[in-house]
MOPAC internal coordinates of N, CA, C and O (Angstrom, degrees):
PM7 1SCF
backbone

  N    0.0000 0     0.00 0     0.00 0    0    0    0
  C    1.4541 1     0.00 0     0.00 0    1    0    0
  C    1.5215 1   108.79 1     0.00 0    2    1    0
  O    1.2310 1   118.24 1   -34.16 1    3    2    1
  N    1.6211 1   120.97 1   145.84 1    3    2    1
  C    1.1156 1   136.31 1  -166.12 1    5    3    2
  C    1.4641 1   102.99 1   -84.96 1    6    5    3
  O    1.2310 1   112.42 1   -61.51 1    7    6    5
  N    1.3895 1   131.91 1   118.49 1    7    6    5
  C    1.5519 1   109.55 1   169.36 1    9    7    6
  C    1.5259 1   110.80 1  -103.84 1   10    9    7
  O    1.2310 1   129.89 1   -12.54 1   11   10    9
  N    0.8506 1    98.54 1   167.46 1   11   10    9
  C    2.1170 1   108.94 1   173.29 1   13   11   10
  C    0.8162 1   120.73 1   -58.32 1   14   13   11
  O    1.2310 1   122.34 1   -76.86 1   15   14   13
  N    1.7287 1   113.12 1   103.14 1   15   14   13
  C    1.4650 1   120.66 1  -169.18 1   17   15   14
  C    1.5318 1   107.36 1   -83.56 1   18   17   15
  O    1.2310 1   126.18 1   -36.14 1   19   18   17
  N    1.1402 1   105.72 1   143.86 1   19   18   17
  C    1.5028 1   124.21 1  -178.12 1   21   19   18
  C    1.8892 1   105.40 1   -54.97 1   22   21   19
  O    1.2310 1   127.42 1   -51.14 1   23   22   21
  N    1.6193 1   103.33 1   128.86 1   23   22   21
  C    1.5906 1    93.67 1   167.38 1   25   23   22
  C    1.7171 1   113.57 1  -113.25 1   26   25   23
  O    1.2310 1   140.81 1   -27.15 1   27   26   25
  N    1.5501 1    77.23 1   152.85 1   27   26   25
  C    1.5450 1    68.87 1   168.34 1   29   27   26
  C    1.9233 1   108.02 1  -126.33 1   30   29   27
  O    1.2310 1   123.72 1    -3.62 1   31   30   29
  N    1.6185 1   110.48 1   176.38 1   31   30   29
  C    1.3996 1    98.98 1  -163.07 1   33   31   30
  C    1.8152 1   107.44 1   -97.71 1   34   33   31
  O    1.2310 1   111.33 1   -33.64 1   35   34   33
  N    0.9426 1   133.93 1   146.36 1   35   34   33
  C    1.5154 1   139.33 1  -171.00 1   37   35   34
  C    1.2551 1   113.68 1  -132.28 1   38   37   35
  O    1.2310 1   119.23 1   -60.80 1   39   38   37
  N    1.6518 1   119.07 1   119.20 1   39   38   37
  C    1.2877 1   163.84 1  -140.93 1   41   39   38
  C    2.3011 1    71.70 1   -73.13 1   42   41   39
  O    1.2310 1   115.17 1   108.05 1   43   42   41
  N    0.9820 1   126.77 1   -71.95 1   43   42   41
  C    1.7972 1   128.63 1   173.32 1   45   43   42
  C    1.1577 1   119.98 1   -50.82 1   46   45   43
  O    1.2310 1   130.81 1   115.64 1   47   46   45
  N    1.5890 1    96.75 1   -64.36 1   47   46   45
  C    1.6963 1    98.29 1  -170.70 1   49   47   46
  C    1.4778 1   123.06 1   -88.05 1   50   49   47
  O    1.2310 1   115.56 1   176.65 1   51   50   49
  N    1.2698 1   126.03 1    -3.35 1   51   50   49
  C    1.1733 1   151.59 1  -157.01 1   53   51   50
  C    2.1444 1   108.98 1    59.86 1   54   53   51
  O    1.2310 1   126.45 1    55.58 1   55   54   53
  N    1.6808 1   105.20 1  -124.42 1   55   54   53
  C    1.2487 1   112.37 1   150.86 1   57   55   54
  C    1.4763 1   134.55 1   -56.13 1   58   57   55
  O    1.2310 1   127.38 1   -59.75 1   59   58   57
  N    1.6716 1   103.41 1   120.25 1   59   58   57
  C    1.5841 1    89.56 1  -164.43 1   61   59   58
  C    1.4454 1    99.65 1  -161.20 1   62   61   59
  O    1.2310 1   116.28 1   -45.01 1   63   62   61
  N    1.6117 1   124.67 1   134.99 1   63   62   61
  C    1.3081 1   106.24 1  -156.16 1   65   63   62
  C    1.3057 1   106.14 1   -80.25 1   66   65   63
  O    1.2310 1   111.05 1   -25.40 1   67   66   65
  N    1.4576 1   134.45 1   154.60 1   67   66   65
  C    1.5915 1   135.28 1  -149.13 1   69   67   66
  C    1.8955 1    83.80 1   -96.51 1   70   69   67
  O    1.2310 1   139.91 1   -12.11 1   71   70   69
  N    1.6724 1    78.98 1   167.89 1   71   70   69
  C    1.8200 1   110.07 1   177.56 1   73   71   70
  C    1.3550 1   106.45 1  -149.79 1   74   73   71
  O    1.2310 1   131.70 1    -6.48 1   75   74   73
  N    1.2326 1    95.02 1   173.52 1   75   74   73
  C    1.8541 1   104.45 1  -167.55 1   77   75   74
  C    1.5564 1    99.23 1  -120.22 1   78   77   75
  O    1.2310 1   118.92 1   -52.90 1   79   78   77
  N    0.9603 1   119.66 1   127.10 1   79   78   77
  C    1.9766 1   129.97 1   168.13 1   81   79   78
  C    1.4147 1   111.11 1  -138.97 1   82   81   79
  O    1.2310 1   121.63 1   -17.95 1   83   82   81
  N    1.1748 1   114.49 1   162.05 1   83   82   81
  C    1.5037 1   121.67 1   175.11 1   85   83   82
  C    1.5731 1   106.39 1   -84.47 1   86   85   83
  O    1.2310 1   123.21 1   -26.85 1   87   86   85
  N    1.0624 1   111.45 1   153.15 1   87   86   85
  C    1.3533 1   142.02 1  -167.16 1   89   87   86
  C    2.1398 1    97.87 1   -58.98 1   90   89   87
  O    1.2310 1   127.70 1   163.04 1   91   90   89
  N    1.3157 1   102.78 1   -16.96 1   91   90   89
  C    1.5892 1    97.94 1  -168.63 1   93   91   90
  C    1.5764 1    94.62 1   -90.36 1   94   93   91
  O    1.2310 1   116.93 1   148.92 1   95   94   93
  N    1.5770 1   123.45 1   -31.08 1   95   94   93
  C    0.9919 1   127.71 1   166.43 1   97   95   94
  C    1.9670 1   131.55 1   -46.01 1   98   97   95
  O    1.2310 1   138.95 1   140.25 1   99   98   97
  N    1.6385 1    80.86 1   -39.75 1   99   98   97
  C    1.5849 1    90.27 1   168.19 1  101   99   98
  C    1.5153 1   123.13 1   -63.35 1  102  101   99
  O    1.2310 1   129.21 1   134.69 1  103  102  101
  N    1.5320 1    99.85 1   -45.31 1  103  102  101
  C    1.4261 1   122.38 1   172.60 1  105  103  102
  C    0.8992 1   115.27 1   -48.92 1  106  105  103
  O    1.2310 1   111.51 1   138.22 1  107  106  105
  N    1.5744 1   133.60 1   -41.78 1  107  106  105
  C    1.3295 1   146.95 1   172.29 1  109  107  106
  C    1.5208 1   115.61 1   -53.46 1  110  109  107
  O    1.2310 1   119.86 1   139.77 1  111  110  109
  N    1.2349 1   117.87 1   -40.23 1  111  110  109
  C    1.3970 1   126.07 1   174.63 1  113  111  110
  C    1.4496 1   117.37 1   -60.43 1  114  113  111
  O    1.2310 1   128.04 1   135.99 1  115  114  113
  N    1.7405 1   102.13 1   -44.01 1  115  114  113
  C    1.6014 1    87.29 1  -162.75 1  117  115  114
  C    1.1794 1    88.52 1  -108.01 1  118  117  115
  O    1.2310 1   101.83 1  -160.84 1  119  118  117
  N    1.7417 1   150.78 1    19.16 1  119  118  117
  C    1.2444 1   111.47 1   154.86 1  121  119  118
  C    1.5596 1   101.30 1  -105.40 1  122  121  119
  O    1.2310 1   109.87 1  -163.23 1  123  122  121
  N    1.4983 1   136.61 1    16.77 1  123  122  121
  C    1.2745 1   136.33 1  -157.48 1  125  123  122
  C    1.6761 1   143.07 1    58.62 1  126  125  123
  O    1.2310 1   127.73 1  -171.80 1  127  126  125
  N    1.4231 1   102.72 1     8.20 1  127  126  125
  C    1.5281 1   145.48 1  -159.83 1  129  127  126
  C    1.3315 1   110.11 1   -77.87 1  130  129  127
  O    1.2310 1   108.32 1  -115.08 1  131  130  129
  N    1.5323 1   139.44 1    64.92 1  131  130  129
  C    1.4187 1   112.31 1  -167.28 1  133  131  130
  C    1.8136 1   103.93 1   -72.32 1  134  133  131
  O    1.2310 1   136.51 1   -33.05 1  135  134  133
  N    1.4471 1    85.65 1   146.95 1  135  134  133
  C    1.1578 1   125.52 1   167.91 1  137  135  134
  C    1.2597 1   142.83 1   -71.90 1  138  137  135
  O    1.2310 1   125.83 1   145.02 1  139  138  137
  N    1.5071 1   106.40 1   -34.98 1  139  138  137
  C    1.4689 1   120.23 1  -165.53 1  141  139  138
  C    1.9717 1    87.97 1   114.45 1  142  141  139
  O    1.2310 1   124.91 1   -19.23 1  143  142  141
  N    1.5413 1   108.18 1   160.77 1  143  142  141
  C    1.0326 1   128.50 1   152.96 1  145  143  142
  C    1.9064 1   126.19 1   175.17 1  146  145  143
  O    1.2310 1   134.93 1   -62.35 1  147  146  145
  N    1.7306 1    88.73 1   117.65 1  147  146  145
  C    1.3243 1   104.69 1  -165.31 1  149  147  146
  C    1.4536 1   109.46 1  -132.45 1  150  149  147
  O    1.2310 1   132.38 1   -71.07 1  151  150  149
  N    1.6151 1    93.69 1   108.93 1  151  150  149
  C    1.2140 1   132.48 1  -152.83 1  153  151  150
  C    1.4361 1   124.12 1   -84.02 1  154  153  151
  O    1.2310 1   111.98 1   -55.65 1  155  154  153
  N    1.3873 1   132.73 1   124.35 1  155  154  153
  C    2.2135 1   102.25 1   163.93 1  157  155  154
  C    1.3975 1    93.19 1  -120.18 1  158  157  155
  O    1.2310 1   123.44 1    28.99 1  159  158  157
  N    1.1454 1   111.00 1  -151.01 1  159  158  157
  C    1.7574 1   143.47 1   179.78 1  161  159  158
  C    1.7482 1    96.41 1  -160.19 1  162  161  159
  O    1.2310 1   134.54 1   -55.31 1  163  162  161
  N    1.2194 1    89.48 1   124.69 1  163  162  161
  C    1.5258 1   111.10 1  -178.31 1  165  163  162
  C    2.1325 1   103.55 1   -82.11 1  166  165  163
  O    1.2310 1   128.22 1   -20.63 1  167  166  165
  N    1.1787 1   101.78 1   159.37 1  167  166  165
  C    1.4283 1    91.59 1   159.08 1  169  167  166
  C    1.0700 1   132.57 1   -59.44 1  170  169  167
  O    1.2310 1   109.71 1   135.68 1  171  170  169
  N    1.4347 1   136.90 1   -44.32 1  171  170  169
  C    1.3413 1   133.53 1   147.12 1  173  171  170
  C    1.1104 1   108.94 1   -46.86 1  174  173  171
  O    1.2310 1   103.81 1  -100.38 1  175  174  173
  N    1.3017 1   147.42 1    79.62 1  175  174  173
  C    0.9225 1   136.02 1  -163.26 1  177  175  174
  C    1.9344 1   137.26 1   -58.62 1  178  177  175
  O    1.2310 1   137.30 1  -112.62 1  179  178  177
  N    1.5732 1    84.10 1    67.38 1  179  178  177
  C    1.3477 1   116.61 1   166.97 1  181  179  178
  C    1.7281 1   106.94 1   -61.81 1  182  181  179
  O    1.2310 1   122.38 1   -41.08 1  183  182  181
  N    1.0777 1   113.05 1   138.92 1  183  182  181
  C    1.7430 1   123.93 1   169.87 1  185  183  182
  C    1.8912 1    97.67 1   -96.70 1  186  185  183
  O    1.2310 1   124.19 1    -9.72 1  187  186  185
  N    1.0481 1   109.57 1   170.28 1  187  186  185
  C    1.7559 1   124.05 1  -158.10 1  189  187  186
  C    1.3850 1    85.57 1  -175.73 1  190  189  187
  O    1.2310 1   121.55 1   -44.25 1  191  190  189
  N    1.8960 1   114.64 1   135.75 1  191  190  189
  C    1.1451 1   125.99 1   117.30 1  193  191  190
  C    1.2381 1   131.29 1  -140.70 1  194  193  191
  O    1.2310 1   109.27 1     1.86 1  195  194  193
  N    1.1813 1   137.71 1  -178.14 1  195  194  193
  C    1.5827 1   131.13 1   170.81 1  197  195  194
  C    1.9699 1   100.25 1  -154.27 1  198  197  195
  O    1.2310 1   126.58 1   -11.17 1  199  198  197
  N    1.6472 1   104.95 1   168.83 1  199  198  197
  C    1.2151 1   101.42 1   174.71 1  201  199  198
  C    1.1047 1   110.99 1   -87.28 1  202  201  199
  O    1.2310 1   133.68 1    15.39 1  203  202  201
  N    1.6452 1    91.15 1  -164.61 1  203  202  201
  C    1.7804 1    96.66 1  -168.76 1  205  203  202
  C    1.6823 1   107.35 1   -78.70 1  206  205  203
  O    1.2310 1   125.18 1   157.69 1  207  206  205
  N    1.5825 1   107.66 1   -22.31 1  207  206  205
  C    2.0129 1    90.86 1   176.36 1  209  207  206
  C    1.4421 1   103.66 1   -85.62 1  210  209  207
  O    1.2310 1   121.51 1   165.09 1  211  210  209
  N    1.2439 1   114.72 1   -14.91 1  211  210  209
  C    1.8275 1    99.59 1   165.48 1  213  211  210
  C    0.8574 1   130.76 1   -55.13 1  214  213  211
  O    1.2310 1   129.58 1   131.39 1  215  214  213
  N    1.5512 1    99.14 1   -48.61 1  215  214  213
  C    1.6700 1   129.04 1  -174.85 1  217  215  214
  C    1.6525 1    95.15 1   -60.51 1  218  217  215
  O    1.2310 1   120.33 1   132.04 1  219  218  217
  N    1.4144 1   116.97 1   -47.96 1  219  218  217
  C    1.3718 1   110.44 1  -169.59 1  221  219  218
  C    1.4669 1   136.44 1   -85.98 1  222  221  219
  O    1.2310 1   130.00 1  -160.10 1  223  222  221
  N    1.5247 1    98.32 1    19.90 1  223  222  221
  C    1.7099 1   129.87 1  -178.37 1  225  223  222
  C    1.3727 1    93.45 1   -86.86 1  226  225  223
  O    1.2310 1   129.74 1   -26.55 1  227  226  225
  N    1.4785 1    98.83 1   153.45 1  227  226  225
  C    1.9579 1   105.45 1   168.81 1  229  227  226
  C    1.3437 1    97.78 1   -91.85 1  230  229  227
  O    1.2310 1   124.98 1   -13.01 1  231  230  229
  N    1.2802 1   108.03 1   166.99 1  231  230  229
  C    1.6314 1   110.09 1  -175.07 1  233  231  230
  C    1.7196 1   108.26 1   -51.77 1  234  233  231
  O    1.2310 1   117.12 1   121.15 1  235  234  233
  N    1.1540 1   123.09 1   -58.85 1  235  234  233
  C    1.1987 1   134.43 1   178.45 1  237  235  234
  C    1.7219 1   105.12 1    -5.16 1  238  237  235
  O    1.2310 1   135.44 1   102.67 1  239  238  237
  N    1.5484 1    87.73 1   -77.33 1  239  238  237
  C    1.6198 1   118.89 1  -156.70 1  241  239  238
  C    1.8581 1    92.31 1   -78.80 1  242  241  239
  O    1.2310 1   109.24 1   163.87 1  243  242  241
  N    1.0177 1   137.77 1   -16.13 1  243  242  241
  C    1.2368 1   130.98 1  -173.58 1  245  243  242
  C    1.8506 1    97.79 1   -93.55 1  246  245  243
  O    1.2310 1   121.73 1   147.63 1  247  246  245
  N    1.0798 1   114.30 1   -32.37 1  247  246  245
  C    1.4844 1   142.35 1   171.00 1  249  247  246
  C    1.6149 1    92.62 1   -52.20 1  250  249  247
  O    1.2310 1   120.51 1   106.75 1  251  250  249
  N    1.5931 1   116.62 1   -73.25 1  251  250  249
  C    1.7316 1   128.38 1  -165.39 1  253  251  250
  C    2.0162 1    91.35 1   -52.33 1  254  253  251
  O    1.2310 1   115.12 1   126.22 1  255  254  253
  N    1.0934 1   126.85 1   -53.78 1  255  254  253
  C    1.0980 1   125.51 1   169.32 1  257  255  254
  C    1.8201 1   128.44 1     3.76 1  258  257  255
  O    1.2310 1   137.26 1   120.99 1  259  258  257
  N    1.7878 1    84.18 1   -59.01 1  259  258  257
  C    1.6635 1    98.89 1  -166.33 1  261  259  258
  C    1.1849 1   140.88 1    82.35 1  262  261  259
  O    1.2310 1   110.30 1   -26.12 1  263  262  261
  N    1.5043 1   135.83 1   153.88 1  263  262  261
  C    1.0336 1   145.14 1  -171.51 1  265  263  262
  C    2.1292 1   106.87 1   -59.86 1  266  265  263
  O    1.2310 1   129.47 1   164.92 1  267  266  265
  N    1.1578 1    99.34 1   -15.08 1  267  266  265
  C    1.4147 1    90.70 1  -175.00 1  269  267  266
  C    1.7305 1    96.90 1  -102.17 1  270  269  267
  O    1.2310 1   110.46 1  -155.24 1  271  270  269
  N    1.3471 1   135.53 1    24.76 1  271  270  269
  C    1.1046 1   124.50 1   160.59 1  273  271  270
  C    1.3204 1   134.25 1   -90.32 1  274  273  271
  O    1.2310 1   122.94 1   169.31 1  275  274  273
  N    1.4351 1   111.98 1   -10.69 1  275  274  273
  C    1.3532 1   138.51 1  -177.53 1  277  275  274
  C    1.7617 1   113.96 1  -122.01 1  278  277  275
  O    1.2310 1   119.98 1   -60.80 1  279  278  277
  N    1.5216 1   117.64 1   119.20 1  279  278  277
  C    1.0002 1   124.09 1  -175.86 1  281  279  278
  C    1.5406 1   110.10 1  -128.38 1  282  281  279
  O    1.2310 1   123.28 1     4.14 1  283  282  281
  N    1.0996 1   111.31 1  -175.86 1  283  282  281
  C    1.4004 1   143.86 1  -143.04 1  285  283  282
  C    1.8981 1   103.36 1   -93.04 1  286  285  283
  O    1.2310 1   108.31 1   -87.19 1  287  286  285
  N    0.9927 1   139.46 1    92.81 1  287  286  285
  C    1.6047 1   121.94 1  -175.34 1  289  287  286
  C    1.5526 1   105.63 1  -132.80 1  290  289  287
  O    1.2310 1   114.95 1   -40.25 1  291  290  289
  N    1.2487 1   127.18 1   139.75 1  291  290  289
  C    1.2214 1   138.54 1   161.27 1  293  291  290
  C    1.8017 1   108.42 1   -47.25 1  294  293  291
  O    1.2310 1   132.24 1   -41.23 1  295  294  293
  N    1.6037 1    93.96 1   138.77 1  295  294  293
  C    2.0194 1    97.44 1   171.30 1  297  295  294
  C    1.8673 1   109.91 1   -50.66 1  298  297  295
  O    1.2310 1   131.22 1   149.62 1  299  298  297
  N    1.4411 1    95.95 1   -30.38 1  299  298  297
  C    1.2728 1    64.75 1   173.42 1  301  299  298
  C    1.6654 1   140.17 1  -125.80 1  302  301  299
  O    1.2310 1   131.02 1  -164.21 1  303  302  301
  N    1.5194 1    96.34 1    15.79 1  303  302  301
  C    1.5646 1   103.21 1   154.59 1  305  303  302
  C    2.1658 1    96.90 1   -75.06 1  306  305  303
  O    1.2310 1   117.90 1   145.17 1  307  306  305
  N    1.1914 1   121.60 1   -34.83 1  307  306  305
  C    1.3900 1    98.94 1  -177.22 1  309  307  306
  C    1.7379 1   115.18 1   -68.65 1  310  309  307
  O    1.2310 1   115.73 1   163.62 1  311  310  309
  N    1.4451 1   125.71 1   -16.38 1  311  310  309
  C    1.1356 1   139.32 1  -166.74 1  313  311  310
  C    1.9607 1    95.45 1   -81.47 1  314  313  311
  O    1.2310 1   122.20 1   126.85 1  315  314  313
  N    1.3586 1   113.39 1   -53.15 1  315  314  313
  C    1.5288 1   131.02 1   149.61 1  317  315  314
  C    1.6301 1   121.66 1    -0.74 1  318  317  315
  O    1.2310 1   136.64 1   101.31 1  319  318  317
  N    1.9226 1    85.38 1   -78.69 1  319  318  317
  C    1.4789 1   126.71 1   169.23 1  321  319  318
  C    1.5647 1   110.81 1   -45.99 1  322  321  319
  O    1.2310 1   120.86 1   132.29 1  323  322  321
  N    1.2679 1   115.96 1   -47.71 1  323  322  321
  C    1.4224 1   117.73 1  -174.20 1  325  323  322
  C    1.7572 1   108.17 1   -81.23 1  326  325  323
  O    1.2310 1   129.23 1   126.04 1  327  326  325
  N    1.1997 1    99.81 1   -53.96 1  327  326  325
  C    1.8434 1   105.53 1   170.30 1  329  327  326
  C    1.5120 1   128.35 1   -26.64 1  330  329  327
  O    1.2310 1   131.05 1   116.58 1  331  330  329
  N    1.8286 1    96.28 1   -63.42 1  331  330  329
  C    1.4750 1   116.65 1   150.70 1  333  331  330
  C    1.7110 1   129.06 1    -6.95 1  334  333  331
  O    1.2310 1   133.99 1   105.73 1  335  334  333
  N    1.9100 1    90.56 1   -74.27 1  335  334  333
  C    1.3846 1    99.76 1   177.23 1  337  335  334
  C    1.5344 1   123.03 1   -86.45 1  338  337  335
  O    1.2310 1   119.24 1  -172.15 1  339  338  337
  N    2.0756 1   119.06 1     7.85 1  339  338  337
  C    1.0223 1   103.43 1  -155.66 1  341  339  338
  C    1.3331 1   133.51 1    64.49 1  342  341  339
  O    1.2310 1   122.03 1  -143.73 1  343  342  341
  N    1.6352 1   113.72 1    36.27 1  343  342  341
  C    1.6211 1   120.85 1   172.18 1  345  343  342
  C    1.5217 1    99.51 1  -113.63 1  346  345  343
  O    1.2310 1   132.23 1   -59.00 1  347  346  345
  N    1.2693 1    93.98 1   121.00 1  347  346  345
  C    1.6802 1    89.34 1   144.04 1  349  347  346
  C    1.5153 1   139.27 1  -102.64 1  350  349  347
  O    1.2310 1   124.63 1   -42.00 1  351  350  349
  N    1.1549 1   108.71 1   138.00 1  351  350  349
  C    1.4510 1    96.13 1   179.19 1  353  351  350
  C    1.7398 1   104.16 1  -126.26 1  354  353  351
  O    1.2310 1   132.96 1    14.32 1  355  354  353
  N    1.4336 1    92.57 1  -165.68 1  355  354  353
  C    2.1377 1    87.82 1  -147.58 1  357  355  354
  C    1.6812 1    94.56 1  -151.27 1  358  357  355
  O    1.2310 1   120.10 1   180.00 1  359  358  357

């Protein structure tokens, strides 16, 4: 079962329920640069993405990374994020 994902409010989209991406993803937005983006939906149905050298870290080293590599983004700057690279997600 899906529970009520937490929103947060966005300066574009206004209210919008939040997602988690890596920090290169953000980067991706504001210089227009895709990155890569490889995406899930958690059971809670949390949204997730990261790029493709995130994506292409072993856990370990994606782990060495840290808590400050992954931030906070509205569905639809992450929906944005995916557009960018030509992802769809569903």
């Amino acid at each position: 079962m899906i529970n009520q994902v937490p929103s947060v409010t966005c300066g574009t989209h206004g209210e919008q329920p939040q997602t988690f991406v890596c920090v290169h993803i953000i980067e991706s937005l504001k210089t227009g640069d895709p990155k890569g983006f490889w995406w899930s939906r958690g059971e809670d149905g949390v949204w997730d993405a990261v790029c493709t050298d995130c994506n292409n870290l072993s856990q370990a080293e994606f782990d060495a990374l840290g808590a400050d590599n992954i931030k906070v983004v509205c569905l639809g700057c992450y929906e944005d994020a995916a557009a960018l690279n030509e992802v769809e997600i569903d």
